[in-house]
C-alpha positions in Angstrom: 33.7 -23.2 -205.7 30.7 -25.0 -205.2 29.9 -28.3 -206.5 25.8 -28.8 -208.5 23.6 -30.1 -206.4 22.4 -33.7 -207.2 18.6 -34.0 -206.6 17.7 -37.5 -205.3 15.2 -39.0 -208.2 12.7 -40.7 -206.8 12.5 -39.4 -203.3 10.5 -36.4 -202.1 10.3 -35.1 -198.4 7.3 -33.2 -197.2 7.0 -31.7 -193.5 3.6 -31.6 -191.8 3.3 -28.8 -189.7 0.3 -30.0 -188.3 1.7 -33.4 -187.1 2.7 -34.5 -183.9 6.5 -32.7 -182.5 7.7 -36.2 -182.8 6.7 -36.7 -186.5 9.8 -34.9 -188.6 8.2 -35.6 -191.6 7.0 -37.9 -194.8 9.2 -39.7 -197.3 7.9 -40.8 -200.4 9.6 -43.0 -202.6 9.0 -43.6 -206.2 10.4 -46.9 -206.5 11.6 -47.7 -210.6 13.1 -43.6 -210.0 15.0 -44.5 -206.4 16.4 -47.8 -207.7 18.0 -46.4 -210.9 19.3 -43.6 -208.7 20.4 -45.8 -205.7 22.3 -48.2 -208.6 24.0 -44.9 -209.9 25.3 -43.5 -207.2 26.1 -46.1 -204.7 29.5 -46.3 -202.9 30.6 -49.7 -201.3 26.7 -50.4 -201.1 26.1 -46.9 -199.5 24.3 -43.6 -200.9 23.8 -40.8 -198.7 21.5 -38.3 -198.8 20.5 -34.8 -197.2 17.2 -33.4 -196.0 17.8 -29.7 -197.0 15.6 -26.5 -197.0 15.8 -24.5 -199.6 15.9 -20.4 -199.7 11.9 -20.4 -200.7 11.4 -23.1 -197.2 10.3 -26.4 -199.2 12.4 -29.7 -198.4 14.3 -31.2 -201.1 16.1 -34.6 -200.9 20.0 -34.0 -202.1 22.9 -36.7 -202.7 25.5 -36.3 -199.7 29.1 -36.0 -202.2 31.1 -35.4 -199.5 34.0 -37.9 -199.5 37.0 -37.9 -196.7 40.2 -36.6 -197.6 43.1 -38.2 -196.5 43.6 -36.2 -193.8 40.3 -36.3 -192.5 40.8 -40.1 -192.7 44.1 -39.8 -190.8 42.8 -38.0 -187.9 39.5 -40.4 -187.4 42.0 -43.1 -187.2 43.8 -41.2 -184.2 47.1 -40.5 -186.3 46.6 -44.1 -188.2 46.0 -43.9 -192.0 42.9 -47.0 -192.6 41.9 -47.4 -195.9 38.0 -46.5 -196.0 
């Protein structure tokens, strides 16, 4: 089962094809839009996000959910369970 998909307000990728190999891309970032969205779904002062292509090839910035699970957690810590 697959979780929704949690669009990042505020923030909009856009690849250049025409730019330099070392250019990936352009952010923009719609300020009052990121903030509300940063203050909602921050973690421990963190919030993650993915740069994804979707099936029709535009970019489209995502919220990373992806949280450790114990065991994941155990094995980072070489066998050693650290709280996160």
């Amino acid at each position: 089962m697959s979780k929704e998909k949690i669009f990042a307000n505020g923030f909009s990728f856009k690849r250049n094809e025409k730019a330099p190999s070392f250019v990936v891309g352009n952010l923009s970032v719609k300020k009052e839009d990121a903030i509300e969205f940063l203050n909602q779904h921050e973690d421990r002062g963190y919030v993650n996000l993915n740069i994804n292509m979707s099936k029709n090839g535009t970019y489209y910035v995502e919220l990373d959910t992806w949280k450790p699970t114990q065991q994941a957690k155990t094995q980072e810590s070489g066998g050693e369970v650290v709280p996160f």
